[in-house]
N, C-alpha and C positions, 0 to 999 in steps of 0.2 A: 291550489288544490283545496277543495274542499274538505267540512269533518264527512261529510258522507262517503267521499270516493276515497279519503284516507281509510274510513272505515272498511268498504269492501275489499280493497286490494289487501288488508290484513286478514280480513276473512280467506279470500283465493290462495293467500299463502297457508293459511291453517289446513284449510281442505287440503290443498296439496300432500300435504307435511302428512296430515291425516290417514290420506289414500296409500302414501309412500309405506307406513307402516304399515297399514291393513295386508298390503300386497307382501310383505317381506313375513307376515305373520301365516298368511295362507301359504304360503312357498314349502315353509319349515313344515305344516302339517300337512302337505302333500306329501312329506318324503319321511314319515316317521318310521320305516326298517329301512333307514339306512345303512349298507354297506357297512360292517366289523372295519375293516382296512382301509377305509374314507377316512381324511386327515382331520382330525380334532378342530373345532374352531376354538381361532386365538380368543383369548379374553379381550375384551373391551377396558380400556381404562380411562379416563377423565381428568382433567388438568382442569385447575382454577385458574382464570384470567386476571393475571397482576396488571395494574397500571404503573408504567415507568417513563421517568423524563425522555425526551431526546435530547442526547446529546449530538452537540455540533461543533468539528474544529476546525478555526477559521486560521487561516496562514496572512500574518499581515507586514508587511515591510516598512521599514520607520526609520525613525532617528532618537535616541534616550539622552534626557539632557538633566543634568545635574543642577537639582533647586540651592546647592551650594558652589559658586566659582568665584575666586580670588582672582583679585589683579593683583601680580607683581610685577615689583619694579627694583632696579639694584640703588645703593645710594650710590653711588660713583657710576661713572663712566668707562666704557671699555666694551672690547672686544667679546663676545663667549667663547669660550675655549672648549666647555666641559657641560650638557645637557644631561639630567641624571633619572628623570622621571618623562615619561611620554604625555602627553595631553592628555588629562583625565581620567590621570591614574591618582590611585589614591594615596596618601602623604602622611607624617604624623609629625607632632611638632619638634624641629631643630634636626627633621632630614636635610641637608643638603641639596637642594632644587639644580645648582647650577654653579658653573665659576668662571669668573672672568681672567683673560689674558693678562696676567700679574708679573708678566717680564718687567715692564719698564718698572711698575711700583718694587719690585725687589731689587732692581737696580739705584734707584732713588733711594729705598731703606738703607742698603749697604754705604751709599756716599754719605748719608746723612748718621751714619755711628761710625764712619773714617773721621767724618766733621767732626761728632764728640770726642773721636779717642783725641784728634789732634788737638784739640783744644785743653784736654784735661792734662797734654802734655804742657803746654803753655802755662796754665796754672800751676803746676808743680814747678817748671823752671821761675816762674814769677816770684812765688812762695820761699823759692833759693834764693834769691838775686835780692828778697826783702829782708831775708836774714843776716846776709853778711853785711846790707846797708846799715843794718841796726846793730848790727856788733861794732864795724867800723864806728859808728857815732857813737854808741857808748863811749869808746875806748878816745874821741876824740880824733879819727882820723880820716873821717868824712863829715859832709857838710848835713843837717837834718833835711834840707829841702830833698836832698837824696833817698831818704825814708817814704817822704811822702808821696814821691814820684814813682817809688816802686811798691808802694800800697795802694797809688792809684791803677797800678798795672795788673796788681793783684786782682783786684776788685773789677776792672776791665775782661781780661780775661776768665774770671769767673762768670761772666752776666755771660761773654761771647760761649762757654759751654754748657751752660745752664740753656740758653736758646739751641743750642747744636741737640741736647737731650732730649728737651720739648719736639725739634724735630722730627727727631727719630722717634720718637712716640707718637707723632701727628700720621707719621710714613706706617709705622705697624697696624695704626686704625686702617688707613686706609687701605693696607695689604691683607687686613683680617676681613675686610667687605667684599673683595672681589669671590666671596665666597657668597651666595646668596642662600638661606637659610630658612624653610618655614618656622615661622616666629609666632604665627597665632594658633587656636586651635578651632577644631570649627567647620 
């Protein structure tokens, strides 16, 4: 389109626009005793044109993935028994995540502090058995290699409960992991 034919076609709207009112102006002075009981005309009133964004709402289907995910892993081996959090729930540190089947490990616990008790019984009888060896020789009524036999047994059976302890210590580590634990933060 040209400036010229842009130009007329705004002119043919003025005119229009022009004639519209002229006609609506003659109308009114054709009827000037009008009717007492003719309905009042409404007022006219004018509104400013705002400009406002569109808005748009878009529905979208997805998947939300967490710029923070931990591998865990238990130190020992075994069964799960006990899941405590669902995937991708959120944690804090030294919640309980999970626990493993600790039958057998508290079975293993219990033999291994029967180990210690029996053993720290052995030392106590050993302990006896070195005493009277050492009285009797005082007194001269046993031979000393008798002393030394039963201090080696002392000394035996203390290393044998000293190991039965370490045991049972090594058995509670391992029974206090079938618990898995968040440990870090993060």
């Amino acid at each position: 389109m040209t400036t010229t034919t842009r130009s007329r076609s705004g002119l043919r709207r003025n005119a229009l626009g022009s004639l519209a009112l002229a006609a609506v102006c003659v109308a009114a002075a054709a009827y000037p005793d009008a009717p007492a009981d003719a309905q009042p005309v409404p007022p006219v009133e004018t509104e400013t044109v705002h400009k406002s964004p569109v808005i748009r709402k878009l529905e979208l289907s997805g998947s939300v993935s967490s710029p923070h995910a931990s591998q865990i892993s238990t130190l020992v081996a075994g069964l799960v028994s006990t899941v405590h959090f669902d995937s991708g729930a959120f944690v804090k540190k030294g919640d309980l995540l999970l626990e493993l089947d600790s039958e057998l490990e508290e079975a293993a616990f219990e033999q291994a502090q029967a180990h210690a008790a029996q053993a720290a019984g052995e030392v106590k009888d050993a302990k006896r058995r070195l005493g009277i060896a050492e009285s009797l020789a005082k007194r001269k009524y046993g031979p000393q290699n008798e002393v030394e036999a039963r201090q080696a047994e002392v000394e035996i059976d203390t290393a044998t409960y000293d190991s039965y302890v370490a045991e049972q210590k090594r058995r509670a580590v391992l029974l206090d992991r079938h618990n898995l634990l968040r440990r870090l933060t993060g």
